[in-house]
MITORRO-438039 format. One record per residue: x, y, z of N, C-alpha, C, O in turn. Coordinates in steps of 0.2 Angstrom, whole numbers, plus 2048, in hexadecimal, padded with zeros to 3 digits. Layout:
XYZXYZXYZXYZ/...
//
This chain:
76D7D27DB76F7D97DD7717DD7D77777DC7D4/76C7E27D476F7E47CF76F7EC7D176E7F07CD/76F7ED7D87757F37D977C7F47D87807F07DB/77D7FC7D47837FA7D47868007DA7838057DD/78D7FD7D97907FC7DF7928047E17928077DC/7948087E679680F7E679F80C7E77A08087EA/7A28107E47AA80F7E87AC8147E67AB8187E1/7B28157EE7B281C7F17B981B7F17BB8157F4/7BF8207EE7C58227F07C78267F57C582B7F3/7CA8257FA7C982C7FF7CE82A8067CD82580A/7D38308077D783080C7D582E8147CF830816/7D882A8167D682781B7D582B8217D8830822/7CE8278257CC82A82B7CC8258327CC81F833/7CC8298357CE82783C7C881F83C7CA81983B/7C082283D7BE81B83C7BF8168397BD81183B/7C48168337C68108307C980A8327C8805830/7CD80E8387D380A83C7D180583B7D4801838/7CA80183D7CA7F88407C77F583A7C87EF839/7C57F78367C37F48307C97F382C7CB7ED82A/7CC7FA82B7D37F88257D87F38297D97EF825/7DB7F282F7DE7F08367DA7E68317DE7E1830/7D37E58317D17E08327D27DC82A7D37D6829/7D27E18277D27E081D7DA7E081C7DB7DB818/7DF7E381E7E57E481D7E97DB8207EE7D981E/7E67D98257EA7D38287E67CC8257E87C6824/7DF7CE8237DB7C88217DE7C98177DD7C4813/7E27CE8157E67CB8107EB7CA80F7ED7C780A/7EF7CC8147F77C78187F77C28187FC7BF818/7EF7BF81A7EF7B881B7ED7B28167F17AD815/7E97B48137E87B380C7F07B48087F27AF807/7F37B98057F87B78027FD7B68068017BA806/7FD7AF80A8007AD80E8077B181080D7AE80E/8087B781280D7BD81380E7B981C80A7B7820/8147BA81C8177B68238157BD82A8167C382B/8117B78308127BE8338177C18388157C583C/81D7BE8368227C18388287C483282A7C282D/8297CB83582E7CE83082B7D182782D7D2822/8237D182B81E7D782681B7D982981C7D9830/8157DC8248117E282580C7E082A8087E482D/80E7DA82B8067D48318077D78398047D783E/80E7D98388107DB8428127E18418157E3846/8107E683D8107EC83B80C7EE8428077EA842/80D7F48488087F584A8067FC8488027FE84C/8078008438018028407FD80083C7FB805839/7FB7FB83C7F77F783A7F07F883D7EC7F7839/7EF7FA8427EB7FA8487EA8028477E5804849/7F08078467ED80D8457EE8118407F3815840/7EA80F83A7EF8108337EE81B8337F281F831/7E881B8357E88208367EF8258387F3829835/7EF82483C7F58278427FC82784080082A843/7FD82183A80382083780282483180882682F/7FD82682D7FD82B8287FD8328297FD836824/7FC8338307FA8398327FE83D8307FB842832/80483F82C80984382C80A846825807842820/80D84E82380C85181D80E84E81880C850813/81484981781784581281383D81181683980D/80E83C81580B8358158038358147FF839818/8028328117FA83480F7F982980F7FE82480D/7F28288127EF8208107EA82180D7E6824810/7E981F8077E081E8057DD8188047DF813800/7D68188077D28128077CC8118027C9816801/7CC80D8017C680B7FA7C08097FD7C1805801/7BD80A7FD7B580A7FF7B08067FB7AD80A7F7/7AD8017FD7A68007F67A17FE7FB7A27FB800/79B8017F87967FF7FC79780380579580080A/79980880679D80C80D7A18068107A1806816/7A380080E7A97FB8107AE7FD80E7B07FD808/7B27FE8147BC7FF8107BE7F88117BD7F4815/7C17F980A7C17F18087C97F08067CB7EB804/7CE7F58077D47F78057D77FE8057D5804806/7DD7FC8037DF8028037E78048037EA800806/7EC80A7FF7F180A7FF7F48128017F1818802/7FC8118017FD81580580681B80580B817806/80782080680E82280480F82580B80B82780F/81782280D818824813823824812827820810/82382A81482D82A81282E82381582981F818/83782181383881C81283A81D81983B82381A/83A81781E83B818824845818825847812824/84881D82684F81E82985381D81F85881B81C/84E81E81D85181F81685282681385082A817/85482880D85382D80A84D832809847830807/84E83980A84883D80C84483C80583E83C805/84983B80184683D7FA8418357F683E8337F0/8428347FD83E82B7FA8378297FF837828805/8338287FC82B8247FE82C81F7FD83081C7F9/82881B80282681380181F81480181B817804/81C80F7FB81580B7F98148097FE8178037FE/81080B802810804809806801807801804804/8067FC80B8007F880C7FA7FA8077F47FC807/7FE7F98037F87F57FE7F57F17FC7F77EC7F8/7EF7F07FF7EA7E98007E37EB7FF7E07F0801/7E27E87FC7D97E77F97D77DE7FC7DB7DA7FD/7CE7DF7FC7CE7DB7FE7CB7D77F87C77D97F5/7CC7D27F87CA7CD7F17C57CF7EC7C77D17E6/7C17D07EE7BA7D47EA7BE7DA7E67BE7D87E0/7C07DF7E67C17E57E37C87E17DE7CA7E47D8/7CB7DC7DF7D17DA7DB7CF7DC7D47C97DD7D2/7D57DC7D17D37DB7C77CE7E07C57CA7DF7C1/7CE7E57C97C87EA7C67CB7F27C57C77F77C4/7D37F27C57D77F87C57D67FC7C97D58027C8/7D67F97CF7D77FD7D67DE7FF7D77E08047D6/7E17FB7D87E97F97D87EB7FF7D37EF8037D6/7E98017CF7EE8067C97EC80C7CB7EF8117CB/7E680C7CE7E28157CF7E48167D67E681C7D6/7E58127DD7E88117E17F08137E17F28187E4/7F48107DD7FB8137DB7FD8187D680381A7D4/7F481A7D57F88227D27F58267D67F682C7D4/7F18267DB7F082B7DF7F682C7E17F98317DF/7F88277E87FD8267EC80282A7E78028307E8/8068277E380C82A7DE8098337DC80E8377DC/8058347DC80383B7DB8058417E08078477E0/80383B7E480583F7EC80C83F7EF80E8417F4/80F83B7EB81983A7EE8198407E98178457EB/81A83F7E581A8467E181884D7E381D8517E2/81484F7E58108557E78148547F08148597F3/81684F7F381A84F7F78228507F782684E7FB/8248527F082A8527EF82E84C7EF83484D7EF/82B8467EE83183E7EF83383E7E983083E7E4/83883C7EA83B83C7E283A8327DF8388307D9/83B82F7E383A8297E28378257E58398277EB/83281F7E582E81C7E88308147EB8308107E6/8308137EF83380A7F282D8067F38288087F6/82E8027F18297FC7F482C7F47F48307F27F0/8297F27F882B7EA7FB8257E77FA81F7E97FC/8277E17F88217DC7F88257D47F982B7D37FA/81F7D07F78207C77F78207C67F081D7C97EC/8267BF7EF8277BC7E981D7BB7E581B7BC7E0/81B7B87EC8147B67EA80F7BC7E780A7BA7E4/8117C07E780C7C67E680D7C77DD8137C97DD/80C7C77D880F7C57D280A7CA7D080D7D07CF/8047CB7D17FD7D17CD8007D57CF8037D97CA/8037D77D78037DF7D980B7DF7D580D7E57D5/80F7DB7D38167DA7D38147DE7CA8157E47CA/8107DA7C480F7DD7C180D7E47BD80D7E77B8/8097E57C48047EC7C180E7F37C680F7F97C4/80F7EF7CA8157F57CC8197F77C781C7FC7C6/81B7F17C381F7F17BC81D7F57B68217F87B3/8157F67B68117F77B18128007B38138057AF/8138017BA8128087BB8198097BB81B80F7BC/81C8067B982780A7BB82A8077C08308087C1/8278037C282C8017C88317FC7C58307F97C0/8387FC7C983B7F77C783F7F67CC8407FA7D1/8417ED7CB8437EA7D08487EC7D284A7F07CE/84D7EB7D98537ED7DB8547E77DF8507E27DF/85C7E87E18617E17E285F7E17EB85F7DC7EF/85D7E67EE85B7E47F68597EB7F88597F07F5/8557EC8008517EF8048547F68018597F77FE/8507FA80485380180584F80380D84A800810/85280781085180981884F80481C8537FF81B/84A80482184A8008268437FF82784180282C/83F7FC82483A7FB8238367F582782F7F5827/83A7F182C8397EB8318377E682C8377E182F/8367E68258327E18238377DC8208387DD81A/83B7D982383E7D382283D7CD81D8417CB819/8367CC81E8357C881B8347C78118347C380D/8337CD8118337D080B8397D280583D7D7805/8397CD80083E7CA7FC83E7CD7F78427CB7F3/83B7D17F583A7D57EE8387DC7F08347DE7F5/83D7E17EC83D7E77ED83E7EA7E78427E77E3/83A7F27E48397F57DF8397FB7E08387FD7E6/83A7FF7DD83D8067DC83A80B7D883F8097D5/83780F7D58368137D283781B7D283581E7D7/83A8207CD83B8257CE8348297C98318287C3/83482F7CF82E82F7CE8308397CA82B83D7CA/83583C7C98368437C583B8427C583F8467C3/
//
């Protein structure tokens, strides 16, 4: 196959719903992420669409070959401070890793907390997640001692902070 591949950056559409819904848990399960007390019993999950719908929330999904294969996403922190975004569901799917998705991904998203006025950005993740744990480091984030808002994700033991103006 030596076509090469098209890959498309671009705000999430309603059709997405059951593809991203089937990529976003088939990488939960793969980095063995618990599915209780994460993103796995999330039920928008099933309508990512519908959960980004809103003026301060934007999801964007990545596309190769017209397959959404991933995708990340800004959404206020839930019963947190106005002035704070969360990095939510950031997941690709195998294939697209190590190829600087993850970096172009978090500076769209970041561009858009910005232009949405968020002064700082929250993300939670897994001990086991160390590539994404690295490249958030690499962009500003920095570790904090516990949760911020009410996020339901329980299970999630690492948390980071970045201020973003």
């Amino acid at each position: 196959k030596s076509k090469s591949s098209t890959m498309l950056i671009r705000p999430i559409n309603e059709s997405d719903n059951k593809k991203l819904a089937i990529i976003l848990r088939e990488v939960l399960i793969e980095m063995n992420i618990p599915k209780v007390g994460s993103a796995y019993e999330d039920p928008e999950i099933d309508n990512m669409y519908k959960s980004y719908n809103s003026t301060r929330s934007r999801y964007f999904v990545v596309e190769e070959n017209n397959e959404v294969l991933g995708g990340a996403g800004i959404n206020p922190l839930r019963d947190g401070d106005t002035d704070v975004c969360e990095l939510q569901k950031m997941y690709f799917h195998k294939s697209l890793r190590g190829r600087g998705i993850g970096n172009k991904m978090i500076e769209l998203c970041l561009d858009f907390a910005i232009k949405s006025n968020f002064k700082k950005c929250y993300i939670e993740t897994m001990p086991n997640m160390i590539n994404a744990q690295k490249l958030y480091l690499k962009k500003g984030f920095k570790y904090i001692d516990g949760p911020l808002g009410n996020t339901g994700h329980t299970a999630c033991p690492v948390w980071m902070i970045k201020t973003l103006v």
